[in-house]
N, CA and C atoms as an extended XYZ file, in Angstrom:
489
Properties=species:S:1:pos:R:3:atomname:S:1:resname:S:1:resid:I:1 pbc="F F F"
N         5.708       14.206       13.740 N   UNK     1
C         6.405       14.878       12.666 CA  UNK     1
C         6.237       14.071       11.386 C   UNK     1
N         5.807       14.670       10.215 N   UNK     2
C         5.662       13.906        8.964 CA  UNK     2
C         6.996       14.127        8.284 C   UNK     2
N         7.510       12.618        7.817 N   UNK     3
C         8.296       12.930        6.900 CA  UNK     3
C         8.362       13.062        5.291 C   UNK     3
N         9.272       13.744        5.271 N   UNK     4
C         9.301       14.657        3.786 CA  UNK     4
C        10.353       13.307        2.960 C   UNK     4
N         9.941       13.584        1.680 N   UNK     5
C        10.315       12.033        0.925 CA  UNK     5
C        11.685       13.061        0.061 C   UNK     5
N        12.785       12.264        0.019 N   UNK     6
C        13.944       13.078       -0.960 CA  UNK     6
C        13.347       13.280       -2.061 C   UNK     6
N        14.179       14.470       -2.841 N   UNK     7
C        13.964       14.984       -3.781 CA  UNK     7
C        14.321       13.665       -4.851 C   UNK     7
N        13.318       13.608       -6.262 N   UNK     8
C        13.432       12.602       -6.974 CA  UNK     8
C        13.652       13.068       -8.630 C   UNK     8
N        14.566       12.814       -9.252 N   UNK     9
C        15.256       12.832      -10.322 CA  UNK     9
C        14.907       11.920      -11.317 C   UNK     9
N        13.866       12.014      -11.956 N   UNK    10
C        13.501       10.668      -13.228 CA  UNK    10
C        14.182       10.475      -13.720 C   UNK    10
N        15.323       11.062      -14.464 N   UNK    11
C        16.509       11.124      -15.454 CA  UNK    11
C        17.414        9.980      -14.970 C   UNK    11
N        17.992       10.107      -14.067 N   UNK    12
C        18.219        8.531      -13.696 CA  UNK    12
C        17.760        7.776      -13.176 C   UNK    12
N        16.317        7.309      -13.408 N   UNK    13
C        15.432        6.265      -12.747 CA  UNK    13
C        15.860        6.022      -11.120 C   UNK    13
N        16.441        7.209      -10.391 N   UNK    14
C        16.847        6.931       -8.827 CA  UNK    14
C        16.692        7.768       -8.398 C   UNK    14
N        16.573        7.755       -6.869 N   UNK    15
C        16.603        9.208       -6.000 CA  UNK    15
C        18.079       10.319       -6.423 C   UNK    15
N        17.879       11.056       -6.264 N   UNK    16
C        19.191       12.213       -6.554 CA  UNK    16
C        20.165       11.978       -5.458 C   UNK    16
N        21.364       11.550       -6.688 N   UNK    17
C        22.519       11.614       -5.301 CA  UNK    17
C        22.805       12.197       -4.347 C   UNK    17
N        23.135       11.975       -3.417 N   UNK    18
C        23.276       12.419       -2.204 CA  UNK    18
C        21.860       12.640       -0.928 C   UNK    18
N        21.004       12.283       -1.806 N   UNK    19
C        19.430       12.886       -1.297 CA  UNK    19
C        19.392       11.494       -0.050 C   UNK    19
N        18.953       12.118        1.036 N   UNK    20
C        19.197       11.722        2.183 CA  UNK    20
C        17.467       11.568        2.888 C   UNK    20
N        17.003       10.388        3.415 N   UNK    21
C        15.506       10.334        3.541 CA  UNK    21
C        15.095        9.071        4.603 C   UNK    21
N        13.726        8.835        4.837 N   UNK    22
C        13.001        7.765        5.320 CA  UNK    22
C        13.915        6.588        4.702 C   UNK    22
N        13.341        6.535        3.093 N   UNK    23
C        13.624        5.508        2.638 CA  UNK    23
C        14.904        4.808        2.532 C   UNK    23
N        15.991        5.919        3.267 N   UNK    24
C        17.381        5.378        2.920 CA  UNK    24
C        17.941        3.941        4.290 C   UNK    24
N        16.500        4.574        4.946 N   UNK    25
C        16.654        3.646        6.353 CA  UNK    25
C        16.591        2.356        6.186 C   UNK    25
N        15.419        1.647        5.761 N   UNK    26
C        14.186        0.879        5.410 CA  UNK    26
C        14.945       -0.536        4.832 C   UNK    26
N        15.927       -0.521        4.007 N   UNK    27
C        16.467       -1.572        2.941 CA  UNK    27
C        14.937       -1.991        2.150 C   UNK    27
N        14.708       -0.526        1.200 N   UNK    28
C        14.040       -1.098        0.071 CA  UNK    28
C        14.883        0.206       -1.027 C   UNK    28
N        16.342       -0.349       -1.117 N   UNK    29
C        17.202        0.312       -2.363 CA  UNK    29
C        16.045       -0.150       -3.488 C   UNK    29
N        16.277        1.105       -4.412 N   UNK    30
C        15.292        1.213       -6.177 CA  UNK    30
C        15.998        0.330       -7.049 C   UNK    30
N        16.997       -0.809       -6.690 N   UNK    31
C        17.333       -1.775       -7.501 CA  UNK    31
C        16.368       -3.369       -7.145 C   UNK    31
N        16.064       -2.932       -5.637 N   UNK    32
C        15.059       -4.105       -4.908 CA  UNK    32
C        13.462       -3.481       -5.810 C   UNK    32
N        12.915       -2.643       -6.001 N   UNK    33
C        11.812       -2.402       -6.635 CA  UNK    33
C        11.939       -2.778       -8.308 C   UNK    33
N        12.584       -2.268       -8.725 N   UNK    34
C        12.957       -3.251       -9.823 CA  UNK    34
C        13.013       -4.423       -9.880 C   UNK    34
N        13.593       -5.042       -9.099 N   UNK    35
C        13.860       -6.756       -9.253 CA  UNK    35
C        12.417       -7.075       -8.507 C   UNK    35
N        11.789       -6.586       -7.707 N   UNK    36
C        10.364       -7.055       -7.447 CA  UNK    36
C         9.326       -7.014       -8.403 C   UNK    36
N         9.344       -5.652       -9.210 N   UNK    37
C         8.901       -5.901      -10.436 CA  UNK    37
C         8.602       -6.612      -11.281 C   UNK    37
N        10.340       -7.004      -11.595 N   UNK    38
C        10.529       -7.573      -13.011 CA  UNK    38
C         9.787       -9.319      -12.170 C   UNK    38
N         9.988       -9.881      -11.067 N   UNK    39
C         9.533      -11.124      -10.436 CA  UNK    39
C         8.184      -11.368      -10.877 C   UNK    39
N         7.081      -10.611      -10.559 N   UNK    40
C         5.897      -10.243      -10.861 CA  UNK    40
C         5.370      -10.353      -12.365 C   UNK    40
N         6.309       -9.455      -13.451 N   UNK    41
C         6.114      -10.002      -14.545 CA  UNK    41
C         5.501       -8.909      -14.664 C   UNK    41
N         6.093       -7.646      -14.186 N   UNK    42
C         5.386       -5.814      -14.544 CA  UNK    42
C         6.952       -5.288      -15.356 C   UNK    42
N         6.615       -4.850      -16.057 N   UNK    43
C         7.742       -3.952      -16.467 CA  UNK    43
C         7.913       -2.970      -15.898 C   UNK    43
N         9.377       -2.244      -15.264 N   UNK    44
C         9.370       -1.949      -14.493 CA  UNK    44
C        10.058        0.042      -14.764 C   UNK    44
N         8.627        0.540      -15.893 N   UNK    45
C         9.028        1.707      -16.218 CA  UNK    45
C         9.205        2.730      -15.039 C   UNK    45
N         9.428        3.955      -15.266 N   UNK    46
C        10.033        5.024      -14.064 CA  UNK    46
C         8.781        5.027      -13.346 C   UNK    46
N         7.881        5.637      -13.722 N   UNK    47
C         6.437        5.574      -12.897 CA  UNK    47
C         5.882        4.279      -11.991 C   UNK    47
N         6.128        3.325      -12.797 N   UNK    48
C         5.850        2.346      -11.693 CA  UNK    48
C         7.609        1.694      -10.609 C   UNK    48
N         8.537        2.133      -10.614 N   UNK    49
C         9.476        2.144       -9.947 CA  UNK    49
C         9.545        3.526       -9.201 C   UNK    49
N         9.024        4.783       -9.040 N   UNK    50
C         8.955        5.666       -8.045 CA  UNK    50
C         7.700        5.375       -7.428 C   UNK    50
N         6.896        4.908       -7.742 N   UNK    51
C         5.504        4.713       -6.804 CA  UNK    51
C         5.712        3.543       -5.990 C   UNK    51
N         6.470        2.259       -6.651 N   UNK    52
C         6.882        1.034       -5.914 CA  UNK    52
C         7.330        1.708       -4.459 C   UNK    52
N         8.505        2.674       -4.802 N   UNK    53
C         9.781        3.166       -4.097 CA  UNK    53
C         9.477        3.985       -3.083 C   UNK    53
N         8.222        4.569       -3.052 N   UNK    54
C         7.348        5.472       -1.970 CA  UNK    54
C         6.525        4.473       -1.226 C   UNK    54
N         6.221        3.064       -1.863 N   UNK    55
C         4.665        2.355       -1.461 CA  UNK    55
C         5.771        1.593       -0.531 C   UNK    55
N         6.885        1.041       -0.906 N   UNK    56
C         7.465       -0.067       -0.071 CA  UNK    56
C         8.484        0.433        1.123 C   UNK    56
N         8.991        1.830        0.815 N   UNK    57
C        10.423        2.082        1.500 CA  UNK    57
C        10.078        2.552        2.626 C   UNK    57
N         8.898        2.165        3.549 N   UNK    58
C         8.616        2.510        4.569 CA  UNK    58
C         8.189        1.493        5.623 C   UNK    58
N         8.177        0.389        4.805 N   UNK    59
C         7.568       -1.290        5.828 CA  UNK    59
C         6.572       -1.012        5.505 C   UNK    59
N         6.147       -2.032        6.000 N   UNK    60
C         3.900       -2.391        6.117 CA  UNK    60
C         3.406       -0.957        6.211 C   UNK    60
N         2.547       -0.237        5.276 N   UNK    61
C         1.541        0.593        5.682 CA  UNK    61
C         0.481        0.538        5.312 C   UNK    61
N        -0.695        1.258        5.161 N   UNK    62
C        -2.026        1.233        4.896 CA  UNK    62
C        -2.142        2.718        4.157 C   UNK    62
N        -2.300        2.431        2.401 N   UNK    63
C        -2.322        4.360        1.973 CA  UNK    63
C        -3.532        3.905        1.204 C   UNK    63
N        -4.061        4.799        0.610 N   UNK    64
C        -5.318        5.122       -0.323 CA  UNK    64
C        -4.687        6.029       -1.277 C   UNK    64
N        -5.197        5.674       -2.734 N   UNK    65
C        -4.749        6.042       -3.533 CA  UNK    65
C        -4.448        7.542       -3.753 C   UNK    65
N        -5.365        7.948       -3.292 N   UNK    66
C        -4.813       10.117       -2.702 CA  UNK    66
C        -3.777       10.050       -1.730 C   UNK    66
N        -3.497        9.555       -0.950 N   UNK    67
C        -2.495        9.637        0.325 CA  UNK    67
C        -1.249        9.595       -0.462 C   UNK    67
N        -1.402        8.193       -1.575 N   UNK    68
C         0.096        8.213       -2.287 CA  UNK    68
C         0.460        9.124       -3.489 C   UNK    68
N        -0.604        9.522       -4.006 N   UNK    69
C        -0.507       10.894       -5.111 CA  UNK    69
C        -0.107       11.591       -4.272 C   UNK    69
N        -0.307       12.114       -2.796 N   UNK    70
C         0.101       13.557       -2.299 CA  UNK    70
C         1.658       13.087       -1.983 C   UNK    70
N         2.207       12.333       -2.152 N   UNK    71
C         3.140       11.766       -1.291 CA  UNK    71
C         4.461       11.689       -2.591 C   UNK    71
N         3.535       11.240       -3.937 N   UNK    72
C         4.074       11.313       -5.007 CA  UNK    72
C         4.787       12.868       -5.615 C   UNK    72
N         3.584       13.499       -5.533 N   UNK    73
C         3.500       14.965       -5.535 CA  UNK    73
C         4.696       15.985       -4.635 C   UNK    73
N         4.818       15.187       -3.649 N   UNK    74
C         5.983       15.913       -2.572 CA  UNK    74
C         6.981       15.282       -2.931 C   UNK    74
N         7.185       14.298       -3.629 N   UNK    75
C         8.396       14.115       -3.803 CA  UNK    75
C         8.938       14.095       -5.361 C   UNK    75
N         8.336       15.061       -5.913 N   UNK    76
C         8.309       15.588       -7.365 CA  UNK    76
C         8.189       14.351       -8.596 C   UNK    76
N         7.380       13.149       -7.929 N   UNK    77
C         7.471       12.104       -9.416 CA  UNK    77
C         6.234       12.907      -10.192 C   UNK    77
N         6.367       13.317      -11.725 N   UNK    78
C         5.611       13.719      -12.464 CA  UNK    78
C         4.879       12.359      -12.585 C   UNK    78
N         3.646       12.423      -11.999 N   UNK    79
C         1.944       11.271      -12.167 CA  UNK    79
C         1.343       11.443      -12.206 C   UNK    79
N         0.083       11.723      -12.649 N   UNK    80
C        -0.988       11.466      -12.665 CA  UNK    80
C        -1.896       10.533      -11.554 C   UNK    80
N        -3.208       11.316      -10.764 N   UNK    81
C        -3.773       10.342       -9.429 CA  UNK    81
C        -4.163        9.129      -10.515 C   UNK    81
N        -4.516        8.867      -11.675 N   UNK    82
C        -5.424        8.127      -12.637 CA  UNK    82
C        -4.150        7.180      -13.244 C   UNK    82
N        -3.060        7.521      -13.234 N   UNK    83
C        -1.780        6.440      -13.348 CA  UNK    83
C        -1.536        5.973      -11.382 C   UNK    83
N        -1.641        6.850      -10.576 N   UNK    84
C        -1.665        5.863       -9.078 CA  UNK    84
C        -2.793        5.135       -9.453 C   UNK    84
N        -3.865        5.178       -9.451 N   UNK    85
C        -4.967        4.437       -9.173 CA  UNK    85
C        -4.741        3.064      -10.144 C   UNK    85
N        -4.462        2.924      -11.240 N   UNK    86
C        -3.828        2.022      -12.048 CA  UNK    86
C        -2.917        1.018      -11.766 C   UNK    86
N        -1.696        1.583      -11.424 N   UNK    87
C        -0.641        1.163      -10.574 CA  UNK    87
C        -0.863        0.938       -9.563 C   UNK    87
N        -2.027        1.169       -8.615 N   UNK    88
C        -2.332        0.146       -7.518 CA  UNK    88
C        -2.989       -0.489       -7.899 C   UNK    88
N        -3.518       -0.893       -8.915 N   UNK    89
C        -4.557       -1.860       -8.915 CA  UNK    89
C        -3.439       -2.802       -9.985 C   UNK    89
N        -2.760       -2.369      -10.533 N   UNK    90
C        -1.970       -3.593      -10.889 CA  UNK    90
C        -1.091       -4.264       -9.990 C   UNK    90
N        -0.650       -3.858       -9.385 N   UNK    91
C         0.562       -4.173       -7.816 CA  UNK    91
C        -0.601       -5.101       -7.387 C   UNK    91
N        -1.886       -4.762       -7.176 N   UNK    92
C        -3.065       -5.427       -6.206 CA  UNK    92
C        -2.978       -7.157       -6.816 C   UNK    92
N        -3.299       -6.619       -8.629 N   UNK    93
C        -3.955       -7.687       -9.306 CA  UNK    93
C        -2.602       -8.640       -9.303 C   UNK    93
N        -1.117       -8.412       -9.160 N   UNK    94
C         0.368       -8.990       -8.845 CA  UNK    94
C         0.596       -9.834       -7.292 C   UNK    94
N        -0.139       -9.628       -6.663 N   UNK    95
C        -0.287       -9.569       -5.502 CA  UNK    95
C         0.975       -9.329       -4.490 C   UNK    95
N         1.241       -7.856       -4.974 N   UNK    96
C         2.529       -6.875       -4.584 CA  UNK    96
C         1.763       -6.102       -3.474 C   UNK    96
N         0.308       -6.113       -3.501 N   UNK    97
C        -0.287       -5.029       -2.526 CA  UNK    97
C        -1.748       -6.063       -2.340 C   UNK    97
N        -2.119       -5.455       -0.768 N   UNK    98
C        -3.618       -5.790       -0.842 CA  UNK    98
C        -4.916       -4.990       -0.832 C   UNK    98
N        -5.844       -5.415       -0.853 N   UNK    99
C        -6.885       -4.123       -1.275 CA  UNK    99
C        -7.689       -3.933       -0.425 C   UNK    99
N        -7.689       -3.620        0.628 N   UNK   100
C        -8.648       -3.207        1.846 CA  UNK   100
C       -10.160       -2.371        1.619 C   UNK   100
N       -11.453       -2.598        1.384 N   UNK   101
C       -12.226       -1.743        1.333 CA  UNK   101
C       -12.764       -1.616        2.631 C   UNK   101
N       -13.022       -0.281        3.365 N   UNK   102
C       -13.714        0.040        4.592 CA  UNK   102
C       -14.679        0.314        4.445 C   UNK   102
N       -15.242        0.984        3.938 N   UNK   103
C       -16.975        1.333        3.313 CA  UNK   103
C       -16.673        1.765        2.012 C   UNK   103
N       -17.868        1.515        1.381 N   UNK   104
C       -18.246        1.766        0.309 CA  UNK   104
C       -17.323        2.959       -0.979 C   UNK   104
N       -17.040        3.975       -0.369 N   UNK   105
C       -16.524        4.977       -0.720 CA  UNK   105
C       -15.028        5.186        0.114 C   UNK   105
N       -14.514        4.023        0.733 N   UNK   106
C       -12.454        3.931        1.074 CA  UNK   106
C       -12.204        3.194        0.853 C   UNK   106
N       -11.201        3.026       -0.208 N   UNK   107
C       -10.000        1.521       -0.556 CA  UNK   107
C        -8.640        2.149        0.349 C   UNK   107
N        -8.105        1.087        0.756 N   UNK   108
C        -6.751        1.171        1.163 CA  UNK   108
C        -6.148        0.078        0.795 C   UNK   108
N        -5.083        0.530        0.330 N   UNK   109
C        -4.251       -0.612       -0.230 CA  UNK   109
C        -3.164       -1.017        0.686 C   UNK   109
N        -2.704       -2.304        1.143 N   UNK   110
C        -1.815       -2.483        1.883 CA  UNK   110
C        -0.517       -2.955        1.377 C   UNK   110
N         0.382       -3.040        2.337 N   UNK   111
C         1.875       -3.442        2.157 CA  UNK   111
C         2.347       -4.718        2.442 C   UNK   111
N         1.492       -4.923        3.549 N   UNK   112
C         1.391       -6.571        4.127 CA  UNK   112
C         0.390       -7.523        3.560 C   UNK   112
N         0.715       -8.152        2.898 N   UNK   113
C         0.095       -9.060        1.836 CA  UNK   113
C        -0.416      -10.214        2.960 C   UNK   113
N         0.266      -10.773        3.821 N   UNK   114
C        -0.179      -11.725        4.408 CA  UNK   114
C        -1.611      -11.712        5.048 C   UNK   114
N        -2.362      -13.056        5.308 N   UNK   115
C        -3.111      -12.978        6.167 CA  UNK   115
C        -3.100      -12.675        7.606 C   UNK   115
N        -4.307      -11.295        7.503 N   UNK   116
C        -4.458      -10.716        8.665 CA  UNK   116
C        -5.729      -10.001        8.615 C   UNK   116
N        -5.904       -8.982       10.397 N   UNK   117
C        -7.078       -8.381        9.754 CA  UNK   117
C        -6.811       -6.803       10.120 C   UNK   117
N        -7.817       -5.963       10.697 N   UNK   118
C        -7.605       -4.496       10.325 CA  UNK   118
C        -8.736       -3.702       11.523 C   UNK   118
N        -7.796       -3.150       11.890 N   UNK   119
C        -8.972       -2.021       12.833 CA  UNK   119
C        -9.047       -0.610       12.270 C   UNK   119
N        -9.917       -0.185       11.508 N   UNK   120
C       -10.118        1.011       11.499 CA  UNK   120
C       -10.948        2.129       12.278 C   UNK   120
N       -10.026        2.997       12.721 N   UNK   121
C       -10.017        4.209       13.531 CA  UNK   121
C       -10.651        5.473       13.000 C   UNK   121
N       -12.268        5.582       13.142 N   UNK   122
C       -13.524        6.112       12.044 CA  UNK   122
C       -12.747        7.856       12.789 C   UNK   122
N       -12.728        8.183       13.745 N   UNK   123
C       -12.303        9.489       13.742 CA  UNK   123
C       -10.791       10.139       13.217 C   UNK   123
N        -9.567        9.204       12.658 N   UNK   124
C        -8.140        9.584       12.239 CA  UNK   124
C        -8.524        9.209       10.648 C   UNK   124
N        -9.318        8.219       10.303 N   UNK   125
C        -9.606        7.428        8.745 CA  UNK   125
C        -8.336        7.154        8.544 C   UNK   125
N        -8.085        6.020        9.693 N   UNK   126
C        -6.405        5.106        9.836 CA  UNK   126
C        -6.787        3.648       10.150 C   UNK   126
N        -6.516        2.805        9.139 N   UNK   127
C        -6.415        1.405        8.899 CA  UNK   127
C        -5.023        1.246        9.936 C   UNK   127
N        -5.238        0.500       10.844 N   UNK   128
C        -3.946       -0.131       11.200 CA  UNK   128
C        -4.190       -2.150       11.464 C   UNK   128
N        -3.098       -2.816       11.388 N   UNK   129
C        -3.299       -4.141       11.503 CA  UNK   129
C        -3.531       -4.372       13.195 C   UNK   129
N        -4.531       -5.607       13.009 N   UNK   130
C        -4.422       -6.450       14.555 CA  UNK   130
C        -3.463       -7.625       14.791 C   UNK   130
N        -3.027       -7.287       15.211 N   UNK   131
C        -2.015       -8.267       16.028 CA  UNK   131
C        -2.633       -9.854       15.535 C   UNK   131
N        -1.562      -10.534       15.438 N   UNK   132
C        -1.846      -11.588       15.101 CA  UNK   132
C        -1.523      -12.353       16.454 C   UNK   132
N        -3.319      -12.610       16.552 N   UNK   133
C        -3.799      -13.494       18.167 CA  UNK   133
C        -5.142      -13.818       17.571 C   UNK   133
N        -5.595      -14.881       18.691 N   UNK   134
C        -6.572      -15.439       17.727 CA  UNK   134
C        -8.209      -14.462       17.791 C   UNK   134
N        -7.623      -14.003       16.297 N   UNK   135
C        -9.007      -13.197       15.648 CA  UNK   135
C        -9.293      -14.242       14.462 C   UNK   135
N       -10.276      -14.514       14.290 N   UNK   136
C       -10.652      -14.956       12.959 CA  UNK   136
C       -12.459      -15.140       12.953 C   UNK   136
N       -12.549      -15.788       12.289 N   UNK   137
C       -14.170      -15.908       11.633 CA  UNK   137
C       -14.584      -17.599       11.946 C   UNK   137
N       -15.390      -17.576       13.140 N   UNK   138
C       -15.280      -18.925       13.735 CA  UNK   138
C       -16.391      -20.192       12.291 C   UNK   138
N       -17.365      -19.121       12.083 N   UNK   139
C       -18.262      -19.906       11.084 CA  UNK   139
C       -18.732      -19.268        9.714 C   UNK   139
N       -18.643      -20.018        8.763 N   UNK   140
C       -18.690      -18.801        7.325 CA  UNK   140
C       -20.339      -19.728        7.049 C   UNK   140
N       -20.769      -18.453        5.822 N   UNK   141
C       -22.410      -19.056        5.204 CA  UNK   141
C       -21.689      -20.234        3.840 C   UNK   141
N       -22.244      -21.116        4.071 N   UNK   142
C       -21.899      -22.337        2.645 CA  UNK   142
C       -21.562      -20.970        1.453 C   UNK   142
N       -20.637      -21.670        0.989 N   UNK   143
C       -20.173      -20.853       -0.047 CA  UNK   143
C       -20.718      -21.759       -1.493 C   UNK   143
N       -21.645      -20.795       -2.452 N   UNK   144
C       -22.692      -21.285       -3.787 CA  UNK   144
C       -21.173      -22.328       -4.369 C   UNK   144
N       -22.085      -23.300       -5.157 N   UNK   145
C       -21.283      -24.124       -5.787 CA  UNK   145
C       -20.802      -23.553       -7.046 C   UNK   145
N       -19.479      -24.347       -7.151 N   UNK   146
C       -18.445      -23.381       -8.531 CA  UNK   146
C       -17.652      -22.410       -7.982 C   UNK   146
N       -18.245      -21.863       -6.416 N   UNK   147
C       -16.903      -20.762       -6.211 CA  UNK   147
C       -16.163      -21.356       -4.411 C   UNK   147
N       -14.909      -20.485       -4.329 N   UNK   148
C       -14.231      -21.187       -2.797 CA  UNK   148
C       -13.906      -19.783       -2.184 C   UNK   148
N       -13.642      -19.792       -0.375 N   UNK   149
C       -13.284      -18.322       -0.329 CA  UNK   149
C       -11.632      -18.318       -0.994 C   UNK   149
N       -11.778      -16.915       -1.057 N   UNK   150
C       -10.198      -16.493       -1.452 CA  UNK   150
C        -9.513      -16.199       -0.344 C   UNK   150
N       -10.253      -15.217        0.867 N   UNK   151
C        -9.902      -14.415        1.658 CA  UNK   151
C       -11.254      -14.159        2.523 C   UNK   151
N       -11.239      -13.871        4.081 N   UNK   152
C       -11.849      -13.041        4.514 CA  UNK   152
C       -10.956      -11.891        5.189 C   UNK   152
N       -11.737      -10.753        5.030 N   UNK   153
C       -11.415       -9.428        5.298 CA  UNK   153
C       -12.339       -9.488        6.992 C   UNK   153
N       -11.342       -9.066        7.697 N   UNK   154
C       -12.543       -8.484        9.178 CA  UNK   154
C       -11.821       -7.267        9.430 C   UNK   154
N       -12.708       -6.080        9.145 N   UNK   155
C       -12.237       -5.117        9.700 CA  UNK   155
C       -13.596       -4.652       10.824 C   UNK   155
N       -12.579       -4.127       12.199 N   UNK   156
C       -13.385       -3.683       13.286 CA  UNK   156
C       -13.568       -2.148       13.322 C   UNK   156
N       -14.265       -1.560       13.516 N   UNK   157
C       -14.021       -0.082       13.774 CA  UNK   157
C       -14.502        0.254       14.641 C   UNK   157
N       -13.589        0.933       15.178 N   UNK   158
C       -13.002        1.704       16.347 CA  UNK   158
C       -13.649        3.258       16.436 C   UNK   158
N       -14.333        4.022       17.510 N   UNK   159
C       -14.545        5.418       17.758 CA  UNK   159
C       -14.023        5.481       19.257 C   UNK   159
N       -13.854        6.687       19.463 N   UNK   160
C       -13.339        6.986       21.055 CA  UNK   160
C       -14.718        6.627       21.755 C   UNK   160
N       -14.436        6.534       22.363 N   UNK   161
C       -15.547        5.968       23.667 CA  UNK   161
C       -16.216        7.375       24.282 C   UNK   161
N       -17.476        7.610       24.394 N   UNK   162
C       -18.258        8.494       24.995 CA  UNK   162
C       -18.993        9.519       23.360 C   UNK   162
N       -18.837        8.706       22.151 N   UNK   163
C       -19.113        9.635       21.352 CA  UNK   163
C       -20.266        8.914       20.469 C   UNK   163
């Protein structure tokens, strides 16, 4: 069952009273997106406090910048996909989100900032995390002088078996 996000009221920078949802579960109240914000050093206008408020009030997930426009869209924040795409890439460049690329043509942005890695599931086009056990990258190529790693990314992908 997918859930449906409460109805959202810009006029007071909050969900509409009484509006009853996912996010009311979660403990990510729209006074915690604000104050994560303002930490970061983003100002923390309505647009980027209803997109925070959809990206976080659900725990760790894995969305792509269309997944959260449609998501935006259902829950009536007036945006633009070209203000999401922005706003994730500033959350990214804050390091409020991380930036998963799977091929060439999928970003997913994540919720779990920490180090980890990622199995993607080529028949659902679902990023989910691997368990933290020992996965890692036993030997890297010399890295050119002047630069260090930042990060490695390992994502595995996954098809059903017999296909």
């Amino acid at each position: 069952m997918r859930a449906v996000l409460p109805p959202f009221d810009g006029s007071g920078l909050q969900p509409q009273a009484g509006a009853r949802g996912p996010y009311d579960l979660t403990g990510c109240p729209w006074h915690d997106v604000k104050s994560m914000l303002r930490s970061v050093g983003l100002r923390p206008t309505l647009q980027r406090m209803a997109l925070g408020w959809i990206l976080f009030g659900r725990g760790h997930r894995h969305l792509t910048a269309e997944m959260l426009y449609e998501e935006a869209t259902r829950a009536r924040v007036p945006v633009s996909l070209a203000t999401v795409y922005n706003t994730l890439h500033q959350f990214t460049e804050v390091s409020l989100l991380r930036q998963v690329a799977v091929d060439g043509s999928k970003t997913y942005f994540d919720t779990n900032v920490s180090d980890h890695h990622h199995f993607f599931i080529e028949d659902r086009n679902e990023l989910v995390d691997i368990p933290t056990v020992a996965t890692g990258v036993d030997s890297l190529p010399p890295v050119p002088e002047g630069y260090e790693i930042s990060r490695v990314d390992v994502v595995v992908r996954l098809k059903p078996k017999g296909t």
